[in-house]
N, C-alpha and C positions, 0 to 999 in steps of 0.2 A: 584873798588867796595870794601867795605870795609867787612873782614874777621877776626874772631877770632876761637881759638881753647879754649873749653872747657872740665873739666871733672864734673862726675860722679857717681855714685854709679850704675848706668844702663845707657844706651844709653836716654831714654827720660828722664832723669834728667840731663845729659850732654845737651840736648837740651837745656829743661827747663832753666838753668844757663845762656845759651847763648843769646835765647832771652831775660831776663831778662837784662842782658848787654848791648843788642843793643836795647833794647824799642821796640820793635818791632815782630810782630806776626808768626807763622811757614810758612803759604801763600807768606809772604812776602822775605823768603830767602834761598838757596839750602843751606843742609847739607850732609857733606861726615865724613862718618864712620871712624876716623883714629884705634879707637883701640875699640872692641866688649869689653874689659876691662874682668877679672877673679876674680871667688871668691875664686880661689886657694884653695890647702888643708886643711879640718876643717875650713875652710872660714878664713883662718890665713896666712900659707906660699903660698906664690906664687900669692896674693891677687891686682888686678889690677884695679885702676878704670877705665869706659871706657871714649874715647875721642873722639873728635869729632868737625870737623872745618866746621862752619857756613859763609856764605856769603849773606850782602844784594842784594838783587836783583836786577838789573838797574830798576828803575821807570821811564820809557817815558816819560807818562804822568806827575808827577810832574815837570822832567825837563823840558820840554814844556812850560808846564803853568806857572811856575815863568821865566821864560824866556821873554814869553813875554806879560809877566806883566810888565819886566821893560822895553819892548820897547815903550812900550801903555804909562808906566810911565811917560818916558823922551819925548812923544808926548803930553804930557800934553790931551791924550786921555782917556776916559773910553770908555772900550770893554766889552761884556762878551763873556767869552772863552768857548768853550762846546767841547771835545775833545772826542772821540771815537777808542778804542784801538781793535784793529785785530793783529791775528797774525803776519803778517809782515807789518802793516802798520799802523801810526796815522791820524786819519781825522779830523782834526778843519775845526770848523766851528766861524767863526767871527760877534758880532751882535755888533749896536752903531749905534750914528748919525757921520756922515760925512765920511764912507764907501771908501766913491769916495779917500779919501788922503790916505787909507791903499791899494787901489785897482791900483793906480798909470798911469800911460799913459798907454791904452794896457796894462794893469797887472804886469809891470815890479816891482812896488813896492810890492805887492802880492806876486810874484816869489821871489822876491831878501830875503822875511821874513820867505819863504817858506823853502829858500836855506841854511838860517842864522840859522834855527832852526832844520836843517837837522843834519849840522854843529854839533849843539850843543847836541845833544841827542845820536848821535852813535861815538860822541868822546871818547877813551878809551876802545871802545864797541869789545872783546874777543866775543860775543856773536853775536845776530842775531840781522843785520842790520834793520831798520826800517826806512822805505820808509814815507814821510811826503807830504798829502796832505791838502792846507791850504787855503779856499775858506769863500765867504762871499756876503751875496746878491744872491747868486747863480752864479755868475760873471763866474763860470769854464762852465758850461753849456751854458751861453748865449753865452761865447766869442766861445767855439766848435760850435755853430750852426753857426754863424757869420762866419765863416772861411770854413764852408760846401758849405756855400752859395758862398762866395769868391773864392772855389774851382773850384765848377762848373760853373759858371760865367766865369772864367778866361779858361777853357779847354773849353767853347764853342767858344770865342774870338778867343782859337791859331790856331780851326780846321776851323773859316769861314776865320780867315788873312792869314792863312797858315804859320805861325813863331812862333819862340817861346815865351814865356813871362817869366821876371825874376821879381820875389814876393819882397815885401821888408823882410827886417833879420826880421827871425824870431825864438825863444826860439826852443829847440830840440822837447818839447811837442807840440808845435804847428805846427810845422814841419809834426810832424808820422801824428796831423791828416788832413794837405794836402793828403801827400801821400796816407794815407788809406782811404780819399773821393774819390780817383780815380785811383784807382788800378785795380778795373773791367772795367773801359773804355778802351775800343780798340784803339781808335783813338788818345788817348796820351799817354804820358811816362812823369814821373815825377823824380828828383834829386836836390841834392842840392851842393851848391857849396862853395866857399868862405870857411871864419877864422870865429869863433867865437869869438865875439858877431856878428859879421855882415853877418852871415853863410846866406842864401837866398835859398827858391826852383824854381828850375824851369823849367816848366812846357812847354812842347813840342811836335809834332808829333810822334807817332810812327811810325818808320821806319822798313816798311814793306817789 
């Protein structure tokens, strides 16, 4: 993140110089006091201006959104981007025609921009991490209901065969919410097994 040090005649004229330098607003960047600066003796001997080192702020959201502007770019896609900033987390939301190609088999391509743009915003980041949620169509909701249902479906299956059943791979997010569909079922026990990308849960009796 980019920093200078400015002076003075007072502390907010030190400021003043700095944003003036960097184009940019006081909201926009931390400032650390290096020197409260003196008007010394008869405002002559011992006379100090103060100083004071400025830093931009990481913008999430900007990196974000020109980021993937140039994916949409090089898709010869138009998106509009509507991004929403929380303390530890960004939430885009994706809108356009043809959805279904940013949305991918089972959301893999969704995930993979989710993952690319994770990448890109907390790189270099001394600061606080920012967790990236990047949905479209409502795609994260329908595919959690889907896999609720797949849940319990599959845990009534192992308790009438009496065996267990191994799910196809699935992403770590999709995984918790197996597990946390059936976690208050008695009659089964859930894990997962396998290497990533082809990690897999699966779903079995509880051994009573």
């Amino acid at each position: 993140m980019k920093s200078i040090e400015s002076v003075g005649k007072s502390i907010d004229e030190a400021v003043k110089n700095a944003l003036l330098e960097l184009k940019t607003t006081e909201d926009k960047v931390e400032i650390e006091v290096l020197d409260e600066g003196s008007k010394g003796i008869l405002n002559i001997i011992g006379k100090r201006e103060a100083k004071v080192k400025v830093t931009l702020k990481k913008d999430y959201v900007s990196e974000a959104r020109e980021f993937l502007k140039k994916i949409f770019s090089d898709m010869n896609m138009m998106v509009e981007i509507r991004i929403k900033e929380s303390d530890n987390c960004l939430n885009i939301n994706l809108a356009g025609h043809n959805m279904g190609l940013i949305i991918g088999y089972r959301g893999e391509t969704l995930d993979s921009i989710q993952y690319l743009v994770s990448l890109v915003i907390n790189r270099d980041n001394d600061g606080q991490y920012k967790r990236v949620v990047i949905d479209t169509e409502n795609y994260r909701a329908k595919r959690e209901e889907t896999l609720r249902r797949l849940a319990n479906k599959i845990a009534h299956k192992v308790k009438v065969e009496k065996k267990s059943f191994v799910l196809e791979p699935m992403n770590p997010y999709e995984r918790r919410i197996i597990h946390a569909e059936l976690q208050n079922d008695k009659s089964v026990t859930t894990y997962s097994e396998g290497e990533e990308p082809f990690r897999r849960v699966v779903v079995d009796l509880e051994k009573s």
